[in-house]
C-alpha positions as CSV (number, residue, x, y, z in Angstrom):
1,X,10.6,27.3,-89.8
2,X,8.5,24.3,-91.8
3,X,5.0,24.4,-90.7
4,X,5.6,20.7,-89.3
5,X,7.8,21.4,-86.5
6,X,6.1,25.0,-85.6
7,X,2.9,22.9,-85.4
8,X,4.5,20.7,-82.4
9,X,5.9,23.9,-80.9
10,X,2.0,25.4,-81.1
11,X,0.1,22.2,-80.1
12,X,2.9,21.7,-76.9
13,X,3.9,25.1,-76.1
14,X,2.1,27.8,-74.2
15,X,-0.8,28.4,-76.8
16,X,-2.0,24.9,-76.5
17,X,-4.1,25.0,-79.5
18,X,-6.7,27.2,-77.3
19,X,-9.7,28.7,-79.1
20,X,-10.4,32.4,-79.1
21,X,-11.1,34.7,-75.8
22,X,-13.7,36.7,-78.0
23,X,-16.8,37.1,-75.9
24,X,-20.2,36.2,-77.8
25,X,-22.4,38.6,-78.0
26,X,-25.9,38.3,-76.6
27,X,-27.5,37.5,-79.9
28,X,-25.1,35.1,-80.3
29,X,-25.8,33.5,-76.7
30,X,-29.4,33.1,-77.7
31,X,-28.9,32.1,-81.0
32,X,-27.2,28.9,-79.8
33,X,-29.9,28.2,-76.7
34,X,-32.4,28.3,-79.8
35,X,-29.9,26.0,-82.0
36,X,-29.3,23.3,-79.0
37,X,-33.3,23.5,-77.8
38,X,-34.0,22.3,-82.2
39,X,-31.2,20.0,-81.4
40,X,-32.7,18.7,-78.5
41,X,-36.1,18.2,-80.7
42,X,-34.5,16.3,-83.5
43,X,-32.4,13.1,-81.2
44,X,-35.1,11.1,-79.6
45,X,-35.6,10.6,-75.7
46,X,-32.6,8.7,-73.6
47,X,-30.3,9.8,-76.6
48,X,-26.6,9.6,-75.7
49,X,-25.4,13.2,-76.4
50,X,-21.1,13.7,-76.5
51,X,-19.8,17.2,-75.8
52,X,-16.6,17.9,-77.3
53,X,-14.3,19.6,-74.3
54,X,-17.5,20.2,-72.6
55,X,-17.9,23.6,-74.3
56,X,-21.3,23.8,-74.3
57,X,-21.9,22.9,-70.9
58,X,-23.1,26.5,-69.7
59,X,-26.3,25.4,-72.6
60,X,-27.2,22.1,-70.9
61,X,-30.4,23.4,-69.3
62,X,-31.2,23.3,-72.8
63,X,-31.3,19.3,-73.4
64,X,-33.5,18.8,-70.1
65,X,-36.6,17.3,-70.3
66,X,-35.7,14.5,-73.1
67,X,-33.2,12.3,-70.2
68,X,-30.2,13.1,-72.7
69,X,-27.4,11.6,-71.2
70,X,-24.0,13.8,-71.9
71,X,-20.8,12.3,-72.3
72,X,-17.8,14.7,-72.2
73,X,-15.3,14.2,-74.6
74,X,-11.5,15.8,-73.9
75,X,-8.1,14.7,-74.0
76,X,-6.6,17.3,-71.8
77,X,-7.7,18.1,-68.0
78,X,-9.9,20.8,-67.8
79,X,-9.1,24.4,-66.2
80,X,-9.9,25.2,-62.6
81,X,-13.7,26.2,-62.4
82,X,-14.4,24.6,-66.3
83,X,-15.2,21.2,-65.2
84,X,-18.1,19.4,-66.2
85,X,-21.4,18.7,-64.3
86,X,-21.2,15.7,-61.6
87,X,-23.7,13.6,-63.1
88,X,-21.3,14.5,-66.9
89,X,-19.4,11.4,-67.3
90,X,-15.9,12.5,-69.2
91,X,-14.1,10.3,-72.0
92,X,-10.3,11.2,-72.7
93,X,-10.6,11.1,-76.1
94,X,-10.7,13.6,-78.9
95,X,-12.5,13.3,-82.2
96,X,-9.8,12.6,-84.2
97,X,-9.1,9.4,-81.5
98,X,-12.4,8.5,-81.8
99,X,-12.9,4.8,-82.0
100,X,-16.7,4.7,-81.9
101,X,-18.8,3.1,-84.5
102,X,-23.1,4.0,-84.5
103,X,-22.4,4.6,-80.9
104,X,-24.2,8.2,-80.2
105,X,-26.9,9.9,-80.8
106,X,-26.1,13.5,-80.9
107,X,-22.7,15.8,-80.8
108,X,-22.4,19.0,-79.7
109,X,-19.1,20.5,-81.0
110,X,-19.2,24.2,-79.5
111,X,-16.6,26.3,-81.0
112,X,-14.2,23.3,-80.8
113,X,-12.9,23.1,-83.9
114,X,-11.3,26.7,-83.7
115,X,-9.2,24.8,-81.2
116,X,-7.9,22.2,-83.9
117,X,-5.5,22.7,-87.0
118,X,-6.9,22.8,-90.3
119,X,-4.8,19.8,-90.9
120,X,-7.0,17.8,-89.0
121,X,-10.6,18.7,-89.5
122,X,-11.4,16.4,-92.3
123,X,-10.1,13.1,-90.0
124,X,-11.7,14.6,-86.9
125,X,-15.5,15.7,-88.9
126,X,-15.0,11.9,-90.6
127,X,-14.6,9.8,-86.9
128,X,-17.5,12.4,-85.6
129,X,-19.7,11.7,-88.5
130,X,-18.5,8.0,-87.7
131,X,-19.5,7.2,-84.2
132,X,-23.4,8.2,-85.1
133,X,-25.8,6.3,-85.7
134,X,-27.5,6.5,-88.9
135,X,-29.6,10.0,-88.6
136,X,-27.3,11.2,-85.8
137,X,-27.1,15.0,-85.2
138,X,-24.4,17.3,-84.7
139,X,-24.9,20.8,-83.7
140,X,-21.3,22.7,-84.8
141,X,-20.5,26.8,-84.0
142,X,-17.8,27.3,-85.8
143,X,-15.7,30.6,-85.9
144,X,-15.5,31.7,-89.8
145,X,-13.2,34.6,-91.4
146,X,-14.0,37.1,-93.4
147,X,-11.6,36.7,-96.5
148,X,-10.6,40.4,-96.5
149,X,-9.1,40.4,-92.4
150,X,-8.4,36.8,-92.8
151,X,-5.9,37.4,-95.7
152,X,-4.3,40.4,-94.1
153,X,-3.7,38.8,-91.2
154,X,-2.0,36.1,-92.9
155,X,0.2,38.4,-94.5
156,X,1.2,40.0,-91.5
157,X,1.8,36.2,-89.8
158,X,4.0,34.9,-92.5
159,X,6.0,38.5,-92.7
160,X,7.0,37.1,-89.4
161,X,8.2,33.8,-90.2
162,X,5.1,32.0,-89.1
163,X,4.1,29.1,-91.3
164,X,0.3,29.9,-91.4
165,X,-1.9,28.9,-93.7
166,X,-4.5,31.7,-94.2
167,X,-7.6,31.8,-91.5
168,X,-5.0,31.0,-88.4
169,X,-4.5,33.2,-86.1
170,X,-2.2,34.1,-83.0
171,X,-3.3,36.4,-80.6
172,X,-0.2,37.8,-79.0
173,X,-1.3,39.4,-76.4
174,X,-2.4,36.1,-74.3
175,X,-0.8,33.7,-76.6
176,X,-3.6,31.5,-78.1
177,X,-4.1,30.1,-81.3
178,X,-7.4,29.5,-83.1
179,X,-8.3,28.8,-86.7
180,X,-11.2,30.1,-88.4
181,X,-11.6,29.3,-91.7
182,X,-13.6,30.9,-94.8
183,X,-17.0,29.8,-94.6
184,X,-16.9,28.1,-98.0
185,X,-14.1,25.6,-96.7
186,X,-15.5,25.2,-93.4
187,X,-18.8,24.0,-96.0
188,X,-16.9,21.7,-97.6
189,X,-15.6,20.0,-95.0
190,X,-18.9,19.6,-92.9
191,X,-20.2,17.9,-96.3
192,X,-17.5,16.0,-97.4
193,X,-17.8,14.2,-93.8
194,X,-21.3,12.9,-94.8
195,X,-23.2,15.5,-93.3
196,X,-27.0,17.2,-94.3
197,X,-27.2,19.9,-93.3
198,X,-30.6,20.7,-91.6
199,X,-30.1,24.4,-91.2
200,X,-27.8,27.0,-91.0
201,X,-27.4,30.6,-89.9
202,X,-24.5,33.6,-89.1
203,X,-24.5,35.8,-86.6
204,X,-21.1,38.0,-86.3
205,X,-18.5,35.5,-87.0
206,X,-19.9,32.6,-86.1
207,X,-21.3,29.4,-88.1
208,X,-24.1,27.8,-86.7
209,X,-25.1,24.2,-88.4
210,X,-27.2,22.0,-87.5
211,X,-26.5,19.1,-89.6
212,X,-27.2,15.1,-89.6
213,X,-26.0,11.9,-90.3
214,X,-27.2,10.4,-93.6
């Protein structure tokens, strides 16, 4: 199968390009409320914050106090019980649709790119980096692989026929799909968008940047 035409079977079929089910840890749980709170810090008051898929919505209590004003960003309809806040206006768009220029303050891109083929991050990091304004912020989690468990899985993917490339994975047992990438690439593609990176940190297997808009 050409990795063309298994992507359209992946991005329309049951998987649905749907990050991982892994549960974050507690340290991990904190470690982003202390992430989002510097965020929070860095955009000035009545910023205009976007949430990609509204994944970070269950960290909003973390933005109060500045009047942020968050704008989901999704262009599929969100599960029963995953819906945003009432007072969340939602925009059917997903960054690599985005047509905003200097528009937003701040992004908050909460494990969303595990959701999004590696084919696509550089044009979806470039219309993020895009529709800031000039010393925007973004705070990404990003799933990363370790290039030992990443490799092996890839063998084991492509002794199946799959078309992989190595870092995406399949979990069979409730069919989703999720890419997580060595950390170096995941790197050079936050940088090669145009970001700074303000700080950065690991816990588990997660990324956490907090980067900016030069």
């Amino acid at each position: 199968m050409k990795r063309k035409e298994w992507l359209r079977q992946v991005g329309t079929g049951v998987a649905s390009r749907r990050v991982s089910s892994s549960a974050l840890s507690s340290g991990q749980q904190a470690l982003i409320k202390e992430y989002i709170r510097e965020f929070a810090d860095i955009v000035p008051e009545k910023s205009i914050v976007v949430d990609l898929d509204c994944a970070g919505r269950s960290y909003w209590d973390c933005l109060s106090g500045n009047q942020i004003k968050i704008l989901g960003a999704s262009n599929k309809k969100l599960d029963t019980g995953e819906s945003c806040a009432e007072d969340c206006r939602v925009i059917s768009a997903s960054p690599d649709e985005f047509s905003f220029l200097n528009v937003f303050d701040g992004v908050l891109s909460v494990r969303f790119f595990e959701g999004v083929f590696p084919e696509y991050w550089s044009k979806g990091l470039r219309k993020i980096y895009l529709s800031l304004k000039p010393g925007g912020v973004v705070f990404f989690l990003n799933a990363i692989s370790e290039e030992g468990p990443a490799y092996e899985n890839f063998g084991r993917l492509r002794s199946r026929g799959l078309p992989v490339v190595v870092g995406e994975y399949i979990e069979d047992e409730n069919n989703l799909y999720s890419f997580r990438p060595l950390v170096d690439w995941a790197r050079h593609w936050i940088s090669g968008a145009g970001f700074s990176v303000v700080e950065e940190a690991f816990e588990g297997n997660l990324l956490f940047s907090l980067v900016r808009r030069l």
